[in-house]
Every structure is written in C-alpha cells, then in structure tokens.
N, C-alpha and C positions, 0 to 999 in steps of 0.2 A: 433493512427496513425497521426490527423493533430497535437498532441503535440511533437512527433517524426520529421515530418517535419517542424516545427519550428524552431525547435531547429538547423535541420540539416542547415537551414537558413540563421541563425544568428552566426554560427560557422566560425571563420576565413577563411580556407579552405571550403567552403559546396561543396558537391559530387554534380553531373551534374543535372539537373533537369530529371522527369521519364517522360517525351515528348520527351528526345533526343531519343527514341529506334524506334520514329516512322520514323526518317529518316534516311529509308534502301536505296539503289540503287532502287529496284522495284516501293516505293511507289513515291521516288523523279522522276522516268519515267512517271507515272502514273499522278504526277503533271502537268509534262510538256506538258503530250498529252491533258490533260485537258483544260491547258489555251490555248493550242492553236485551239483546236478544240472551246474555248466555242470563240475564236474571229471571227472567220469561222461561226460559227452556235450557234442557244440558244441551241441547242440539242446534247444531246453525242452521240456517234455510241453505237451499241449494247452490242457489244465486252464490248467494257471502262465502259459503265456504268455495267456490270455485273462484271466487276472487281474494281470497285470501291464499289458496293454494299456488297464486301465481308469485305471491312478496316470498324473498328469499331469507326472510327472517320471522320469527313470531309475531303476529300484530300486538301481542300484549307484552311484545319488549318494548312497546312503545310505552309504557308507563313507567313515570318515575319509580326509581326503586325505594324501598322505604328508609328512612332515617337509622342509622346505624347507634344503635342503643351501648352497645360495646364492643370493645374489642378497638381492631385498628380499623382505618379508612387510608384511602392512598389520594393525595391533591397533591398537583403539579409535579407527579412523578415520585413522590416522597410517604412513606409513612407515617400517620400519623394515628395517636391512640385517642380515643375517646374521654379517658380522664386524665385531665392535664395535670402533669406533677412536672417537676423541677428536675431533669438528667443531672445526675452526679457528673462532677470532675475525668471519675474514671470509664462513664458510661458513655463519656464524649471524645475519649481515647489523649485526655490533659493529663496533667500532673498537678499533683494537689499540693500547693504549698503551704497550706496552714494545717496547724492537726483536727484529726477527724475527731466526732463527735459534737458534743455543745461545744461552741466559744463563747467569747464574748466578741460580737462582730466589730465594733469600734475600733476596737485592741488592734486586731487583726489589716485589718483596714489601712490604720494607720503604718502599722508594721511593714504593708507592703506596700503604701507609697515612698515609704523611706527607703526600699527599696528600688522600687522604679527611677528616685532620683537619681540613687546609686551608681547604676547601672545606667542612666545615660552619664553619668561623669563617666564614664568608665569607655563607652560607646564612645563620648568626645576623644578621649586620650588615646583609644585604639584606632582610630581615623588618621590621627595624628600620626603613629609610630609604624603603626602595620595594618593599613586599609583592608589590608585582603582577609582580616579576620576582624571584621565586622561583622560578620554573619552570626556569628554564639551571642555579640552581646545583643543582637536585634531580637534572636529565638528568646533572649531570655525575657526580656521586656512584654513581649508580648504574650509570654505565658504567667509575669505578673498582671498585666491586663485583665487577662483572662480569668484569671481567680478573684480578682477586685470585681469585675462586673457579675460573674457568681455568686460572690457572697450577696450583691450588693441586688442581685436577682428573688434571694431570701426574703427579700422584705417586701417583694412585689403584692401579695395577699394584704398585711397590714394595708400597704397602701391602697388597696384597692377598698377595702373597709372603710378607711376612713375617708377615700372620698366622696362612697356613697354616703356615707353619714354625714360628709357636708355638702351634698347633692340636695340630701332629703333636709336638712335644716335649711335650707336656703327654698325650698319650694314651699314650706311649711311657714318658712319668715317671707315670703312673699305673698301665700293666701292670707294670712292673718292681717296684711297693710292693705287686700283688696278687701278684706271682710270690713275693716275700720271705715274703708273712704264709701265702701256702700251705705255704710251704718251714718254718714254724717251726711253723703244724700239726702239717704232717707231722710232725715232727723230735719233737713234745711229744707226737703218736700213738704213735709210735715206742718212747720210753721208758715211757709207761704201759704199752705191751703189753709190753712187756720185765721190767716191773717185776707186770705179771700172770702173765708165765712162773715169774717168779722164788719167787712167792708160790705157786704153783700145784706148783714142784717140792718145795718149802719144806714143805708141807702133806702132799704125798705122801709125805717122808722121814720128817715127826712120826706119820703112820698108820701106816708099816713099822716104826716102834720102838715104838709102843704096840700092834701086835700081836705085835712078838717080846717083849714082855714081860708080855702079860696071858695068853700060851699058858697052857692049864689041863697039870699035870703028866703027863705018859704022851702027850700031844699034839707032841711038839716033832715027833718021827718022821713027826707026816703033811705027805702034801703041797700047798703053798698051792697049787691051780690055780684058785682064780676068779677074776674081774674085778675091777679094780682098785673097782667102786662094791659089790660085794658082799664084797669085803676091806671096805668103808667098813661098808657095815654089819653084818659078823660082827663087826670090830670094835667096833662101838658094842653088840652084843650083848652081847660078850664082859663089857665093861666095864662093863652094866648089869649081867651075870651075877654077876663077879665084887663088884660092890658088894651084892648082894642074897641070894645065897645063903650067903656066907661059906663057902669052902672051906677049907681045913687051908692054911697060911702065907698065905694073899692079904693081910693086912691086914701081916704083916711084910714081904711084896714090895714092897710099895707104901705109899713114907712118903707124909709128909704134902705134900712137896714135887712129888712124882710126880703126887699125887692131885690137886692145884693146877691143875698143867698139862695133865692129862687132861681138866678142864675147861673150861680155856679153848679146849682143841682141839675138845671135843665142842662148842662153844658157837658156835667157826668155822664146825666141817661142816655142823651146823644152819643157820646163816644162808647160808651159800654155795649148800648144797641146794635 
C-alpha cells in the first residue's frame, strides 16, 4: 500500500490525495459552526459535539495547515527545503570535474566542451571497433553534461536579477510613453476648448452687432435685459422681421454685404442650437 502511494506520488500526473473525500458540504458546516462556537465559548453545544463525535478524524483537520517557514516540506513524494540553494556535485552523488572553489566559469566551460567533443570522437571510434563498450564512453559524456549544466546552474541568480531589472525598465519605459500620450491629450483637450471659447466669444460679438444694427427706428432708447439665448432669438426675429415686412430704410441699412453675413451667422446659430 505505502509502495503504491509512492509511486502514485512521484507520477507526473498523481490522482488527488485520499483526505480530499473528507470535504463534503456537511463536514465543511460542521467546521464552521465549530470555530465559531469555539470563539464564543471553550465548549461546544451538545448537538455539535455529538455530531462531531461521529467523523472518524478531527474536524479541525479540516484546515489548511500553515505555510511552512522552514525547514523541509515534501511535494510529489520528494523533499524539498524551504531555502533554495544550489546541491553540490557531491550532494547529488556526481563527480566533479573541474576543481573546487572559485573558477573562472568560462575557462572551465570551455574546457569541458572540449571535452564532450572528445569523447564522442572517441564514442564514434569505439562503435566502430568494439560496440560492446560503448557504455564508459556514454557514462562519461554524460557526467561532462552534468557538470556543464552545474556550473552553468551558478549563474541562475544573476540571471534572474537581471531580468527583473529589465522587467522593471521596461514597465517604467512603458508608464513614462503613457504619461507623455496622456500629457499630449490633455495639451490637444486643451486647445480645442480654447479654441471653442474663442468661437463661442466670436459668435456672441457678431449677435451684439447684428442686434445693434437691425434696432427698428424709435427702439435704440430701450433697454436690452434678456438673456443672452433670448437676444439669440429676438434677434433672429428681428432679422426675419426686417426681411419680410420691409420697413422704411431696412433695405438701404443693410447692403448686400451685411445681408451675406447675417446669413452665414443665422446659419451658425442654427446648427449650434
């Protein structure tokens, strides 16, 4: 049985552990009234504990257990330690081919691809002459392997450094090109509104000259007090007025150039309206 789950363990896939079947809807109720009653009281009600006496395990196994601070932890059948450092050669039960202490990794590196070439000339030629001892020059290759991806394991940290360094410049060079295209929004919001004030005082100045000039005669004396949209449309009245009823000089007040521009202004208020 524990060679069965072993195995099932350390299998790519392993099926669910046999403690998932303890959490059913009932026993997970049974948790909850638990810790809430044990925060309440050290005591359970009678009820709960006679129903808790009937589960063949603890109901507060049913809690995750806590995050393992140190030491080892065991996943898919295997140990493993909480600070991750880098096994030695000999800790992995290899042979160490380069000497211990500092190198210079390059060096070394190099030293043992020169070797792995070596040694398949060497694999080729003994295929050739005596097949049946191929097996030494394969062990040996693969224990130059082994030490090349070691050493070359050494440098894992660096590189992990530096790619969060160019993780974080590349998130930092990309807020800085959204902060610019915000800033040139803004800056292009900016002049359109500016350029709608502009159009907007524009508009108000051509409606104050075309009602001091379409005043009907004996009118100048009174006084303007409406709102600037009811100026909008006594004016527009005015100037329907004055086209349609023809009063004594309108049409000598207002040449043909006047008349132009009254139009294209009535044509504005119209679509802006």
């Amino acid at each position: 049985m524990e060679e069965a789950s072993a195995q099932q363990q350390s299998s790519a896939f392993p099926a669910p552990p046999f403690y998932f079947q303890r959490y059913t809807t009932e026993n997970l109720a049974l948790l909850q009234r638990a810790k809430s009653e044990k925060e309440q009281s050290d005591s359970a009600s009678p009820d709960l504990a006679k129903s808790l006496s009937k589960l063949p395990f603890p109901v507060l196994a049913l809690e995750p257990p806590p995050p393992v601070q140190s030491g080892k932890y065991w996943q898919f059948g295997r140990p493993f330690d909480t600070q991750e450092t880098l096994a030695t050669l000999e800790q992995q039960g290899c042979q160490q081919l380069y000497p211990k202490g500092p190198i210079d990794r390059v060096k070394e590196l190099k030293k043992l691809n020169h070797s792995a070439i070596f040694n398949f000339l060497e694999l080729v030629h003994t295929l050739t002459t005596t097949p049946g001892e191929h097996y030494k020059r394969v062990d040996e290759i693969r224990m130059i392997f082994i030490n090349m991806h070691h050493i070359l394991n050494e440098y894992r940290p660096h590189q992990a450094r530096e790619t969060l360094r160019l993780m974080m410049q590349n998130q930092l060079q990309t807020k800085k090109q959204e902060t610019e295209a915000l800033k040139r929004t803004c800056a292009d919001l900016r002049s359109k509104l500016s350029a709608l004030r502009a159009l907007k005082e524009q508009r108000q100045r051509s409606l104050a000259t075309i009602n001091s000039s379409t005043v009907a005669p004996g009118d100048s004396d009174v006084e303007m007090t409406s709102s600037p949209d009811h100026q909008t449309q006594d004016s527009k009245a005015s100037l329907v007025g004055a086209s349609s009823s023809g009063y004594p000089g309108a049409e000598n007040h207002i040449d043909a150039n006047s008349r132009r521009t009254m139009d294209r202004l009535m044509t504005m208020v119209d679509s802006i309206e």
